[in-house]
DSSP file (Angstrom, degrees, kcal/mol; ACC not computed):
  #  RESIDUE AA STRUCTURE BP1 BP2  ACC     N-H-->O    O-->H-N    N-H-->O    O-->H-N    TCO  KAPPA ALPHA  PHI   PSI    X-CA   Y-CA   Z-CA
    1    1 A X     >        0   0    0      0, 0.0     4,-1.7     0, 0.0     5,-0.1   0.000 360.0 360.0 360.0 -48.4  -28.0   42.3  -15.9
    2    2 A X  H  >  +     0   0    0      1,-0.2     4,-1.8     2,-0.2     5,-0.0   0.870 360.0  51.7 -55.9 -25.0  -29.8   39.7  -13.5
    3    3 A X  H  > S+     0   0    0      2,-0.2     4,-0.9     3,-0.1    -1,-0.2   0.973 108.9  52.6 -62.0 -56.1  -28.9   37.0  -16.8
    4    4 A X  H  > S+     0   0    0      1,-0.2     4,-1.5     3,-0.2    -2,-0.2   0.951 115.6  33.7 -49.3 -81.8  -25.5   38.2  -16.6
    5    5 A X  H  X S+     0   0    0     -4,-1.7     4,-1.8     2,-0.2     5,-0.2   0.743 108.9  62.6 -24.9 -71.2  -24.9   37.5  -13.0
    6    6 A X  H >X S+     0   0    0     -4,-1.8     3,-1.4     2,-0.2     4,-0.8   0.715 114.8  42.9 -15.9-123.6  -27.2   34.3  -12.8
    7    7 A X  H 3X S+     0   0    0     -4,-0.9     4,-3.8     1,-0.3    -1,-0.2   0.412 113.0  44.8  21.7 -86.3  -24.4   33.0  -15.5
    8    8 A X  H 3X S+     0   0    0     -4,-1.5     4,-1.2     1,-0.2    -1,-0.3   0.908 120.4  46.1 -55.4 -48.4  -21.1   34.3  -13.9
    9    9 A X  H <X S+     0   0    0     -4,-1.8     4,-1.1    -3,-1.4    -2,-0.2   0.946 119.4  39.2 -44.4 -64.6  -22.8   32.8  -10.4
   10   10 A X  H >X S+     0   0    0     -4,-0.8     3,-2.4    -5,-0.2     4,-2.3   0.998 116.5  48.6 -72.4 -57.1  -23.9   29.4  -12.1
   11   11 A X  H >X S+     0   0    0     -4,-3.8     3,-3.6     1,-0.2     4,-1.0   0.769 115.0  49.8 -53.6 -78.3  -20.2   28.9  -14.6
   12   12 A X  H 3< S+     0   0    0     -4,-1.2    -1,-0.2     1,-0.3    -2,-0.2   0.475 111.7  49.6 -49.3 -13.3  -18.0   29.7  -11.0
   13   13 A X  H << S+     0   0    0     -3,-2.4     4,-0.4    -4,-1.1    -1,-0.3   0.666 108.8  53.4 -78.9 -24.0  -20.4   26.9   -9.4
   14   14 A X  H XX S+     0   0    0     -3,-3.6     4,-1.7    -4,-2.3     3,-1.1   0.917 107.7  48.3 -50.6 -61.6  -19.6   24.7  -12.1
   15   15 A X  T 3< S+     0   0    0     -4,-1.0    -1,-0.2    -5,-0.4     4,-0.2   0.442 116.4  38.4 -89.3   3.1  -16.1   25.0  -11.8
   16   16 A X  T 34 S+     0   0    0     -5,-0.2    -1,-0.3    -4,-0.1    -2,-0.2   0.586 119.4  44.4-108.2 -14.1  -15.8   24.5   -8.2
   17   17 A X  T <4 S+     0   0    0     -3,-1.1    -2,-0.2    -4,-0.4    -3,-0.2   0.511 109.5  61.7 -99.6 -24.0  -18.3   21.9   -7.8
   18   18 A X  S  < S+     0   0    0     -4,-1.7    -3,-0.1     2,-0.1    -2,-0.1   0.737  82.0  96.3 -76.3 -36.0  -17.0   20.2  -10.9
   19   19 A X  S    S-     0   0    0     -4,-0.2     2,-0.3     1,-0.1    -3,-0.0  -0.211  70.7-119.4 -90.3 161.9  -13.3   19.4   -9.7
   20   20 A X        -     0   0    0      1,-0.1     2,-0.2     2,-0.0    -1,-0.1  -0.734  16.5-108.1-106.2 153.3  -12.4   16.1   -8.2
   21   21 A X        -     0   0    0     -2,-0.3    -1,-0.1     1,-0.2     4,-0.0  -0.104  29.2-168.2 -69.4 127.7  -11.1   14.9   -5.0
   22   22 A X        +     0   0    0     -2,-0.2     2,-0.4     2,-0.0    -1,-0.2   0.650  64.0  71.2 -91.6  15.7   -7.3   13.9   -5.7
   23   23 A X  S    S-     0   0    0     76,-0.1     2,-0.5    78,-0.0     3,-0.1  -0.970  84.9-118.3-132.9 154.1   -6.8   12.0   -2.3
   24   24 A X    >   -     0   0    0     -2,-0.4     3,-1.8     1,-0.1     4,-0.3  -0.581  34.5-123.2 -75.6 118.9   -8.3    8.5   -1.0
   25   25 A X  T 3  S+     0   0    0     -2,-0.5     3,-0.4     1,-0.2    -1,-0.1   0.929 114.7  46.8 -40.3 -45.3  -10.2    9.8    2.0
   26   26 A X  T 3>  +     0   0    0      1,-0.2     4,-1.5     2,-0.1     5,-0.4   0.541  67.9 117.9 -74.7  -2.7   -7.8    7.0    3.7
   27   27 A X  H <> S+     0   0    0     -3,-1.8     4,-2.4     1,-0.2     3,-0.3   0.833  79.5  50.4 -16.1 -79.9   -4.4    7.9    2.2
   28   28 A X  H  > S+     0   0    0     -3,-0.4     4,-2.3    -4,-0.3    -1,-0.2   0.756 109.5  49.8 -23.4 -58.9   -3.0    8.7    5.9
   29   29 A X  H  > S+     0   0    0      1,-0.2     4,-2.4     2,-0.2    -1,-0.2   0.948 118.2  40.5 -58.3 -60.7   -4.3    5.3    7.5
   30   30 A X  H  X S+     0   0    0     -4,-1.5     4,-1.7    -3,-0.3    -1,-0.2   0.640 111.6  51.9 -94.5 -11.4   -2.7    3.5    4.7
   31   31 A X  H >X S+     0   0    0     -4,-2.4     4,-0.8    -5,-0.4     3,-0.5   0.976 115.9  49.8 -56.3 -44.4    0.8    5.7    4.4
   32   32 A X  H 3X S+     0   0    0     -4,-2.3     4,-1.3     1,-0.3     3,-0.5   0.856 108.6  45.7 -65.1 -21.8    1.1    4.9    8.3
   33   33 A X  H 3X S+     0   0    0     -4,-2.4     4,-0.7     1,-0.2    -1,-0.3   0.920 115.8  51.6 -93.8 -22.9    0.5    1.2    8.1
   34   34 A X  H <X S+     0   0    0     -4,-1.7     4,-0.5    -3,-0.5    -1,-0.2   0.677 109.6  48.3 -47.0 -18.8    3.2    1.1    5.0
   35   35 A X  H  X S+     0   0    0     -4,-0.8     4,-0.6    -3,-0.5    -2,-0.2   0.430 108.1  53.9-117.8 -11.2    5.7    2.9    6.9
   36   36 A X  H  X S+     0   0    0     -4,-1.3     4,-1.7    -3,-0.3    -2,-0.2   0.567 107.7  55.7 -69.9 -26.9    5.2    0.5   10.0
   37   37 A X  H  X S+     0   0    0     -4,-0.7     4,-0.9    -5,-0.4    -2,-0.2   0.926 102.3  48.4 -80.2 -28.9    5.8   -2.2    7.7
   38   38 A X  H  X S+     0   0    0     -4,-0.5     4,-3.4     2,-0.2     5,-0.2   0.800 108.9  63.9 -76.1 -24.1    9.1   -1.1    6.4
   39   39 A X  H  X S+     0   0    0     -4,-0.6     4,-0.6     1,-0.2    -1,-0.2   0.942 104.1  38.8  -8.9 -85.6    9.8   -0.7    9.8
   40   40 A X  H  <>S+     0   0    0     -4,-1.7     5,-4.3     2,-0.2     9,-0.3   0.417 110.8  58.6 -70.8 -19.1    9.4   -3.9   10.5
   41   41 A X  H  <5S+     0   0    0     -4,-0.9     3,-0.4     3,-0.2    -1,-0.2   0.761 106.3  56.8 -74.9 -54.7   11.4   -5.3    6.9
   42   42 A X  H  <5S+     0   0    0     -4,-3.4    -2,-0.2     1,-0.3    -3,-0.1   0.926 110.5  39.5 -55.7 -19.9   14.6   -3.1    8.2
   43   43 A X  T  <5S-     0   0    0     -4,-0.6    -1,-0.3    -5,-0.2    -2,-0.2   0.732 114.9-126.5 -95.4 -18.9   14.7   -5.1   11.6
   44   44 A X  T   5 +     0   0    0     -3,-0.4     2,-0.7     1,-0.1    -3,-0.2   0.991  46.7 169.0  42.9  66.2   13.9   -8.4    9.4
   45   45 A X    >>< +     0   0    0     -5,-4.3     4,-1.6     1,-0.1     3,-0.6  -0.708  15.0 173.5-100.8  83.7   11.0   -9.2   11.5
   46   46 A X  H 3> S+     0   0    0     -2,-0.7     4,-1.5     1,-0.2    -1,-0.1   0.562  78.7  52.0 -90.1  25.5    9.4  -11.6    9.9
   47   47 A X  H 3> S+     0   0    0      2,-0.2     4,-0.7     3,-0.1    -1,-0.2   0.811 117.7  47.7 -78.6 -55.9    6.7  -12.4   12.6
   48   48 A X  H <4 S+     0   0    0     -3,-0.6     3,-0.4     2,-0.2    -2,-0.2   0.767 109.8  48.8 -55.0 -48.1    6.3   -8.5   12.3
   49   49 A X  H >< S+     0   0    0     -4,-1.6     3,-2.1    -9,-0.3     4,-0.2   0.997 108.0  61.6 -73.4 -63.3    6.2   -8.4    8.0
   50   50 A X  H >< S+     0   0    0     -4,-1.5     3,-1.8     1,-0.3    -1,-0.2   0.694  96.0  56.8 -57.6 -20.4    3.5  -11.4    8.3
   51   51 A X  T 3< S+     0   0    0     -4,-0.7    -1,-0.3    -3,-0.4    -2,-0.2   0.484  94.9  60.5 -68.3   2.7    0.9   -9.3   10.2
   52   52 A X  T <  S+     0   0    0     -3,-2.1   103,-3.9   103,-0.1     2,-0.4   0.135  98.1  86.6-125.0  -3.6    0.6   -6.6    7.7
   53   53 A X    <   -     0   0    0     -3,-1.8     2,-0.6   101,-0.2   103,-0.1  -0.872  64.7-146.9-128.5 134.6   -0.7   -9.5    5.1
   54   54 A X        -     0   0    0     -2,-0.4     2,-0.2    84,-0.1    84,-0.1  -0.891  43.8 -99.7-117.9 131.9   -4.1  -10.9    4.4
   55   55 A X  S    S+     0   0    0     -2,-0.6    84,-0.4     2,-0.1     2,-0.2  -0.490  99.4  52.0-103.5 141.5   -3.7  -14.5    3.5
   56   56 A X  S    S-     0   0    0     13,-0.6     2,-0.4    -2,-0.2    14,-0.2   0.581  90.0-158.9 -77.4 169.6   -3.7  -16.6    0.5
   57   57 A X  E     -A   69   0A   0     12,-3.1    12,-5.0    -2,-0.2     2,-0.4  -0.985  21.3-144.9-130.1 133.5   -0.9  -13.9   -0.6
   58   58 A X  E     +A   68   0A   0     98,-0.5     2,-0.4    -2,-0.4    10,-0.2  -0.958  25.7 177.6 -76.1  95.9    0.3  -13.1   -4.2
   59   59 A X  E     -A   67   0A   0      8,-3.2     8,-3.4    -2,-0.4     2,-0.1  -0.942   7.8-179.8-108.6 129.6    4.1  -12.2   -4.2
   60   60 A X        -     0   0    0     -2,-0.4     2,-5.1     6,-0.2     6,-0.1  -0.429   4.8-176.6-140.9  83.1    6.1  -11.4   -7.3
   61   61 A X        -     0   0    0      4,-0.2     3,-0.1     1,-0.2     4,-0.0   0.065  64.0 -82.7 -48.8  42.3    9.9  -10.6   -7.2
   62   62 A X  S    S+     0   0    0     -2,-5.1    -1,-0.2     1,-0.2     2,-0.1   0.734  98.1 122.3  40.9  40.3   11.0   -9.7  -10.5
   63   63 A X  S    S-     0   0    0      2,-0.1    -1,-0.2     1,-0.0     3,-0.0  -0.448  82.7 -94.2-106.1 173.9   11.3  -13.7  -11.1
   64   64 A X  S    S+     0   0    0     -2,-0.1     2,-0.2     1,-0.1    -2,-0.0   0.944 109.0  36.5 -46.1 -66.7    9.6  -15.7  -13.9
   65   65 A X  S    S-     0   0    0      1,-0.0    -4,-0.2    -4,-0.0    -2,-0.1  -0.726  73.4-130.4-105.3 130.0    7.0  -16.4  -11.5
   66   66 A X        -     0   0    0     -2,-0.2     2,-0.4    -6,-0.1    -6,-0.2  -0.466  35.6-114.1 -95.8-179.4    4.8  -14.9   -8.4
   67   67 A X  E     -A   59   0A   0     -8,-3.4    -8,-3.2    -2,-0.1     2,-0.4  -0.873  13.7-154.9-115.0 126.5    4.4  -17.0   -4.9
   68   68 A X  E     -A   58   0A   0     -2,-0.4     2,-0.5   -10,-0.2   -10,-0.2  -0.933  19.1-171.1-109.9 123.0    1.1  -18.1   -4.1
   69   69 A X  E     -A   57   0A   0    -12,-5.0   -12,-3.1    -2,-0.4   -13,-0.6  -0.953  13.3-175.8-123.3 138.8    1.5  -18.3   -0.2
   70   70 A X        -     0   0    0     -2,-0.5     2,-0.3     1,-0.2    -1,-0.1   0.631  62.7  -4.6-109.0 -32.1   -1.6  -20.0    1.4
   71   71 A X  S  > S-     0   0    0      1,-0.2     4,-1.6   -14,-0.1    -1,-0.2  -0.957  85.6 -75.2-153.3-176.4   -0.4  -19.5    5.5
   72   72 A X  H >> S+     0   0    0     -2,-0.3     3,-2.4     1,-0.2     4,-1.0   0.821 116.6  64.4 -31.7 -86.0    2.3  -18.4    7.8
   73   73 A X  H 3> S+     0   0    0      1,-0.3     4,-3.4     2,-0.2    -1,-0.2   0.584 109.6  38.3 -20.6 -70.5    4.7  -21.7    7.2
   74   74 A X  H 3> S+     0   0    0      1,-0.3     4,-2.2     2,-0.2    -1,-0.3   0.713 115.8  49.7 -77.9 -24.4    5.3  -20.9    3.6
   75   75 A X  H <X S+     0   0    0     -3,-2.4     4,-3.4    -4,-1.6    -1,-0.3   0.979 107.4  52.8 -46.5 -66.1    5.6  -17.1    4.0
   76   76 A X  H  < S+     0   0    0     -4,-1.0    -2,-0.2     2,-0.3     5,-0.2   0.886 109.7  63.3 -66.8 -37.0    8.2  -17.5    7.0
   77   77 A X  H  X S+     0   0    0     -4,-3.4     4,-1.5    -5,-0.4     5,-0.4   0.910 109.7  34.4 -48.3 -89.3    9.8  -19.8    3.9
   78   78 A X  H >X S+     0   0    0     -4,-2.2     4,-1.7     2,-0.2     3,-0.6   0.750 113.8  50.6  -9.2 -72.4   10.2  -17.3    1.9
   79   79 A X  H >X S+     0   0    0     -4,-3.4     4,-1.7     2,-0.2     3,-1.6   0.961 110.4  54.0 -73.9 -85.7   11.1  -14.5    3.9
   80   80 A X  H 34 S+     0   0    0      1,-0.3     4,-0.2     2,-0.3    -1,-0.2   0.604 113.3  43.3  14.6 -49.3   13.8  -16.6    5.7
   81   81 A X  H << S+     0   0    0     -4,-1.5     3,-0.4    -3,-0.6    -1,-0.3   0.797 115.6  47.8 -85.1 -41.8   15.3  -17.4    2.3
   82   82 A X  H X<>S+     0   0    0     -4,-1.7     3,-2.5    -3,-1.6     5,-0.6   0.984 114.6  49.4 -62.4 -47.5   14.8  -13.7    1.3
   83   83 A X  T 3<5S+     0   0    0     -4,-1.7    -1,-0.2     1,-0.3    -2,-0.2   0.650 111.1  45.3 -78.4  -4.7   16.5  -12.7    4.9
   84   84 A X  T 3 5S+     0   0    0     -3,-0.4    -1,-0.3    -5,-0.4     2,-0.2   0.021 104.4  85.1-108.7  12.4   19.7  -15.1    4.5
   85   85 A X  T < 5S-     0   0    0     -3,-2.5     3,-0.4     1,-0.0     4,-0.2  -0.519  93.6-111.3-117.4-176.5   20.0  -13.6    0.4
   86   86 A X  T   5S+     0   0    0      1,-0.2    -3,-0.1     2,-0.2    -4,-0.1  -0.049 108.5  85.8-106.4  22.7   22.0  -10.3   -0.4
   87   87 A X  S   <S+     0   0    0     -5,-0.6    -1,-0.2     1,-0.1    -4,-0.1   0.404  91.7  46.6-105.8  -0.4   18.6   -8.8   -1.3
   88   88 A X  S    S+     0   0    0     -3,-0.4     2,-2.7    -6,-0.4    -2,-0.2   0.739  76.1 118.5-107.5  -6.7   18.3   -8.0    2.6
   89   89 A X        +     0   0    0     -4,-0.2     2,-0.3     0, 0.0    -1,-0.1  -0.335  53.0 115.2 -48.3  62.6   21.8   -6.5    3.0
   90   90 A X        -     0   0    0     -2,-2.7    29,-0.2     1,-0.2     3,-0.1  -0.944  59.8-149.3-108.0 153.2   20.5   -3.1    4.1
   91   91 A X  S    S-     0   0    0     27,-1.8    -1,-0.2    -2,-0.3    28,-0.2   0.943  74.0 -28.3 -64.7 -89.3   20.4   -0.9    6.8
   92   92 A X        -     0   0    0     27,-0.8    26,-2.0    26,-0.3     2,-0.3  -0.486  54.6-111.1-129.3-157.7   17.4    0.8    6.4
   93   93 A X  E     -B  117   0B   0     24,-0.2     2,-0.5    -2,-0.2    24,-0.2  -0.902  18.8-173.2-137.7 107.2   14.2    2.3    3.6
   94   94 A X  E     -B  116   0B   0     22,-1.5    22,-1.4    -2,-0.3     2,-0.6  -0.919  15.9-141.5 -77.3 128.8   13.7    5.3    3.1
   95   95 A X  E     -B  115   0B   0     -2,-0.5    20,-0.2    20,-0.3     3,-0.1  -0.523  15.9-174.1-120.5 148.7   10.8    6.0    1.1
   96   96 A X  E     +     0   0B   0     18,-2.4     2,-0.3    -2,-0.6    -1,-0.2   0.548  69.1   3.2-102.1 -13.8   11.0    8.5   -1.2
   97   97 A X  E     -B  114   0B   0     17,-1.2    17,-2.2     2,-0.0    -1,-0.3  -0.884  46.3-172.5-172.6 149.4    6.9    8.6   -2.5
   98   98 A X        -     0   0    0     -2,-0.3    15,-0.2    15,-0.2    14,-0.0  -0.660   8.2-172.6-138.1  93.6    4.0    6.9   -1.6
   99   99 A X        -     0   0    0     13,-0.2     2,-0.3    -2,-0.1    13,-0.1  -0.552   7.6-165.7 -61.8 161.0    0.6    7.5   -3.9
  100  100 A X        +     0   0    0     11,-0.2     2,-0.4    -2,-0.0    11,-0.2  -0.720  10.6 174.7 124.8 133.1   -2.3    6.1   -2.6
  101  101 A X        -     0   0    0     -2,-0.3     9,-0.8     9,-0.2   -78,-0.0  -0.756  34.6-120.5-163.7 136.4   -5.9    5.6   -5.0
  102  102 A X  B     -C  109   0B   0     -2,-0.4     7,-0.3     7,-0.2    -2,-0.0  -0.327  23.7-169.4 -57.9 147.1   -8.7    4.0   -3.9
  103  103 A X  S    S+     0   0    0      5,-2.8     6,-0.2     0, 0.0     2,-0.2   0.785  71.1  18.7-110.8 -64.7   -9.8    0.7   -6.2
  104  104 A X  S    S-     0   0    0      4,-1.9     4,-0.3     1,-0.0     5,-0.1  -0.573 116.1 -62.5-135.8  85.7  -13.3   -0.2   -4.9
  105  105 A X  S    S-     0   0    0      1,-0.2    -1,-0.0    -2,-0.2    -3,-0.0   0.952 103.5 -55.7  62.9  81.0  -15.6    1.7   -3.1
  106  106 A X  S    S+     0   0    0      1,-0.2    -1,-0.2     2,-0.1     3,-0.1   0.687 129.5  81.1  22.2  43.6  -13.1    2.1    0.2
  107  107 A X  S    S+     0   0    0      1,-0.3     2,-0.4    27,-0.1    -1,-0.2   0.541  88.2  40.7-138.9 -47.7  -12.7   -1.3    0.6
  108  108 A X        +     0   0    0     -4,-0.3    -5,-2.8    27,-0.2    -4,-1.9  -0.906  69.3 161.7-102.4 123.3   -9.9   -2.2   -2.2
  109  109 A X  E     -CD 102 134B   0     25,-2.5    25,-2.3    -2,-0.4     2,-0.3  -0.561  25.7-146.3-112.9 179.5   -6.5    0.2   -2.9
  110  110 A X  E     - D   0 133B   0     -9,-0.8     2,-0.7    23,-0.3    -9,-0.2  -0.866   4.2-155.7-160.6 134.9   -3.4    0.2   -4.2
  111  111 A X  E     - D   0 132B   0     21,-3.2    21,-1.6    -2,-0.3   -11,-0.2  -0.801   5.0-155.2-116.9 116.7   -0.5    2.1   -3.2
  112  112 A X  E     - D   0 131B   0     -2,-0.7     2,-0.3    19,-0.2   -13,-0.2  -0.480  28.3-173.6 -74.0 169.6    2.6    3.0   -5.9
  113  113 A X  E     - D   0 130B   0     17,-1.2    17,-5.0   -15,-0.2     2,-0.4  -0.796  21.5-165.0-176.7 123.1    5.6    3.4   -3.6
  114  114 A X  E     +BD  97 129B   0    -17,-2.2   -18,-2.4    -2,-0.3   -17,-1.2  -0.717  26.7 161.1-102.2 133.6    9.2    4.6   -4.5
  115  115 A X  E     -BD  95 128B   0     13,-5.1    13,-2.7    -2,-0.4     2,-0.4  -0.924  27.1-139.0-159.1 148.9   11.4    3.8   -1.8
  116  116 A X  E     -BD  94 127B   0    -22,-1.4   -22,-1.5    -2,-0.5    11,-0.2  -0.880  16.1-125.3-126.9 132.0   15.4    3.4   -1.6
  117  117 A X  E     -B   93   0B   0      9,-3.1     8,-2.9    -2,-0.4     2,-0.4  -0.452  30.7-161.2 -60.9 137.2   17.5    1.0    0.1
  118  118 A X  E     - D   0 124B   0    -26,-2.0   -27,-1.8    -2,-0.2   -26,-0.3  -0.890   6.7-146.5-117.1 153.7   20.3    2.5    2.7
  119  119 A X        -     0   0    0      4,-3.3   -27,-0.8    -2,-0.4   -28,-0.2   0.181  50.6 -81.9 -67.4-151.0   23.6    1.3    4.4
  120  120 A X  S    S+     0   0    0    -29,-0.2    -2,-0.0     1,-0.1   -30,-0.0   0.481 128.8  52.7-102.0   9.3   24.5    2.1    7.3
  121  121 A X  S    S-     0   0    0      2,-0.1    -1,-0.1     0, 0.0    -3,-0.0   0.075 118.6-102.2 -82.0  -6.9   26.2    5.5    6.3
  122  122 A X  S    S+     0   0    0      1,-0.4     2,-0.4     0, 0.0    -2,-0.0   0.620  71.5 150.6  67.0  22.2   22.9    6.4    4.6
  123  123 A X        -     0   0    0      1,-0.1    -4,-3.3    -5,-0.0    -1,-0.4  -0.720  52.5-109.3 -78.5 152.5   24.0    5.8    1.2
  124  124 A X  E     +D  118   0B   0     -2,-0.4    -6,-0.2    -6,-0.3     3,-0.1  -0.167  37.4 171.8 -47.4 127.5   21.7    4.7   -1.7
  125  125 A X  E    S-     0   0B   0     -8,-2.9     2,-0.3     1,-0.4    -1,-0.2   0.573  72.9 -21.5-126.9 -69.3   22.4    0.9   -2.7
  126  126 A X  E     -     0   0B   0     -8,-0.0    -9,-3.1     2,-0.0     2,-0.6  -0.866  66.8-137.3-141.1 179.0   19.8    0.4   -4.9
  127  127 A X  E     -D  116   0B   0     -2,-0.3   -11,-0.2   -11,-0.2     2,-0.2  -0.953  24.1-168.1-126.6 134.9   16.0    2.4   -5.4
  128  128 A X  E     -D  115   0B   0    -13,-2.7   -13,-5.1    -2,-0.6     2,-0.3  -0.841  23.3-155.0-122.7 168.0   12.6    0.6   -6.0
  129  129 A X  E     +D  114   0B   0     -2,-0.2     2,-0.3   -15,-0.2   -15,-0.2  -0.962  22.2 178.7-140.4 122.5    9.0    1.2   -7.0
  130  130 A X  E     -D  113   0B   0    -17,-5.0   -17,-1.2    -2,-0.3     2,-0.4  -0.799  21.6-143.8-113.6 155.7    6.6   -1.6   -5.7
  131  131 A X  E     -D  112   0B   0     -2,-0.3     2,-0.6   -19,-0.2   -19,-0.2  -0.984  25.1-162.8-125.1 101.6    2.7   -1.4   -6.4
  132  132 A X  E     -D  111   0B   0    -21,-1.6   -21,-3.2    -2,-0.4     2,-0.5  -0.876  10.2-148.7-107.3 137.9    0.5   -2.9   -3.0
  133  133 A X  E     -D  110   0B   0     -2,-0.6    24,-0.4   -23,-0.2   -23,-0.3  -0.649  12.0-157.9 -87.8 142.3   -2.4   -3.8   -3.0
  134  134 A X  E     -D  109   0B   0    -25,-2.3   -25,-2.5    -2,-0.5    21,-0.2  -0.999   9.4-172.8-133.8 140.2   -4.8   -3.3    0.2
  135  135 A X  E     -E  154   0C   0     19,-2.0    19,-1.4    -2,-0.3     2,-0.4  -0.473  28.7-130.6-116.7 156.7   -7.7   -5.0    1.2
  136  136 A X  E    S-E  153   0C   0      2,-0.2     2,-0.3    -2,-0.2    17,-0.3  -0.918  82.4  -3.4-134.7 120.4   -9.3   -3.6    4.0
  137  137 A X  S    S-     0   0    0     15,-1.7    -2,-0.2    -2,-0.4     2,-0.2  -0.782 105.6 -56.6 102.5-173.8   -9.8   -6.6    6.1
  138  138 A X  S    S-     0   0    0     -2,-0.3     2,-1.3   -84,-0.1    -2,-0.2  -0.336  76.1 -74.2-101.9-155.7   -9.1  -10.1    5.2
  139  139 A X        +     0   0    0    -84,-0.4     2,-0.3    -2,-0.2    -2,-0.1  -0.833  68.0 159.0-111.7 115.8  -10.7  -11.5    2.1
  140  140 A X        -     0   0    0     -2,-1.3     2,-0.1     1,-0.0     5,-0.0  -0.758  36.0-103.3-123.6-178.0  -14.0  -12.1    2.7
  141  141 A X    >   -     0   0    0     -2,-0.3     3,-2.8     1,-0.1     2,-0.9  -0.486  64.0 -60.5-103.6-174.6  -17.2  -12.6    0.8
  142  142 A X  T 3  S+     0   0    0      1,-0.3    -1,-0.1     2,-0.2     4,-0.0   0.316 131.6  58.0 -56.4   0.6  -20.2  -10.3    0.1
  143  143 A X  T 3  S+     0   0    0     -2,-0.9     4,-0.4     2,-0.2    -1,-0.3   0.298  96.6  66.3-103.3   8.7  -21.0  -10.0    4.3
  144  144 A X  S <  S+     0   0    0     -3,-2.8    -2,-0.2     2,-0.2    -1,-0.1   0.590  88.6  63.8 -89.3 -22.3  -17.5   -8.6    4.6
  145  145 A X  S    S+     0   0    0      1,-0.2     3,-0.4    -4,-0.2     4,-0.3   0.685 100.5  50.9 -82.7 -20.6  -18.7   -5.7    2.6
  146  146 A X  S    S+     0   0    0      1,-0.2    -1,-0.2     2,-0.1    -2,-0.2   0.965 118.5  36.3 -87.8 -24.5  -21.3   -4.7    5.6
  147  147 A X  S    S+     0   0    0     -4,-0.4    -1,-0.2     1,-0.1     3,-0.2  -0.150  81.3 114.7-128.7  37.4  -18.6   -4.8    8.5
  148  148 A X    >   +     0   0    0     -3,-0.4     3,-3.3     1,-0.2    -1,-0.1   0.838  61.3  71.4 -18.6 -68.6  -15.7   -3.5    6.5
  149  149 A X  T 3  S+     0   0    0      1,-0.3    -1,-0.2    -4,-0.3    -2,-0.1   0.604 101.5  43.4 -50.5 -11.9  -15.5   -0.4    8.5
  150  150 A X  T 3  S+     0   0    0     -3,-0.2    -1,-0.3   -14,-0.1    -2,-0.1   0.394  90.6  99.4-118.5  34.9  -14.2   -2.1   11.3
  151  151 A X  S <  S-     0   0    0     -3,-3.3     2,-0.2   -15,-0.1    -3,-0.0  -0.472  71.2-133.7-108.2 159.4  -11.6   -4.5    9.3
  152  152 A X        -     0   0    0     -2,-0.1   -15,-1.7     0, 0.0     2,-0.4  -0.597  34.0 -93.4 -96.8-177.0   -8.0   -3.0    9.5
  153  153 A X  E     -E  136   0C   0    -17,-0.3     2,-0.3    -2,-0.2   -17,-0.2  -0.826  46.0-173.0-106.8 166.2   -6.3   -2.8    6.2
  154  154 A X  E     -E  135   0C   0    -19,-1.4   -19,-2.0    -2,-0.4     2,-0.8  -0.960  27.9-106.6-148.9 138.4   -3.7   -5.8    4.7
  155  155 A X        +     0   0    0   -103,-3.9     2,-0.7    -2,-0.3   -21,-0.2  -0.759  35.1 167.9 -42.1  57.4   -1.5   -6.5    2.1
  156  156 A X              0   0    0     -2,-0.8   -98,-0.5   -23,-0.2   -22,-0.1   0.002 360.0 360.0 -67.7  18.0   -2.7   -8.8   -0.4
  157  157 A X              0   0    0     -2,-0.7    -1,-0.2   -24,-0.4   -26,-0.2   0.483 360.0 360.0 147.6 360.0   -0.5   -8.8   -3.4
């Protein structure tokens, strides 16, 4: 009888101890600082966009080719050109999912995100799914890993 128990006790420890955690302890941090950012893309602030990005930057727009942006100047190119095109003729974003999963040891993530363009009537004009990457910090080398914890996180690609 003690065998039995001892068993039923150890398989129900198994299975509880066994299962894995399905959210990035930072998930929260990193929905809020996405959802400030789209903010700041519906006003077309792009003073506002560029703070949310840790520079050189990787950009890729469903073109041939992605934009390797090295500082402010050539972002504020971009976005400028982006904010004068008919790919900013929206109202606002809602976003419609945001996944989160951690990449390396709480320091690199990547966040899938479904998110739909609105008018100003709150119709759909068109629905995306973008993949960002987050650094937490800027990009630094191997002493960036010891003072991580006080880095905010940034976009990088």
């Amino acid at each position: 009888m003690k065998k039995i128990i001892f068993l039923i006790i150890l398989f129900t420890a198994g299975i509880i101890f066994s299962q894995q955690e399905t959210t990035f302890k930072e998930q929260d941090l990193i929905i809020s600082l996405l959802e400030d950012y789209f903010a700041h893309v519906d006003n077309k602030d792009i003073d506002g966009m560029y703070r949310f990005f840790a520079m050189p930057l990787v950009l890729h727009f469903n073109a041939d080719k992605p934009y390797h942006i090295k500082d402010k100047e050539e972002f504020e190119a971009i976005f400028s050109a982006w904010k004068r095109s008919p790919n900013s003729n929206f109202h606002s974003t809602r976003i419609d999912s945001i996944r989160v999963n951690n990449a390396f040891a709480n320091y690199i993530c990547v966040a899938d995100v479904n998110f739909s363009r609105l008018d100003r009537k709150g119709n759909t004009i068109n629905r995306q799914r973008v993949l960002y990457n987050l650094v937490k910090g800027g990009k630094y080398g191997p002493l960036g890993l010891l003072i991580k914890w006080f880095m905010k996180w940034k976009i990088y690609m």
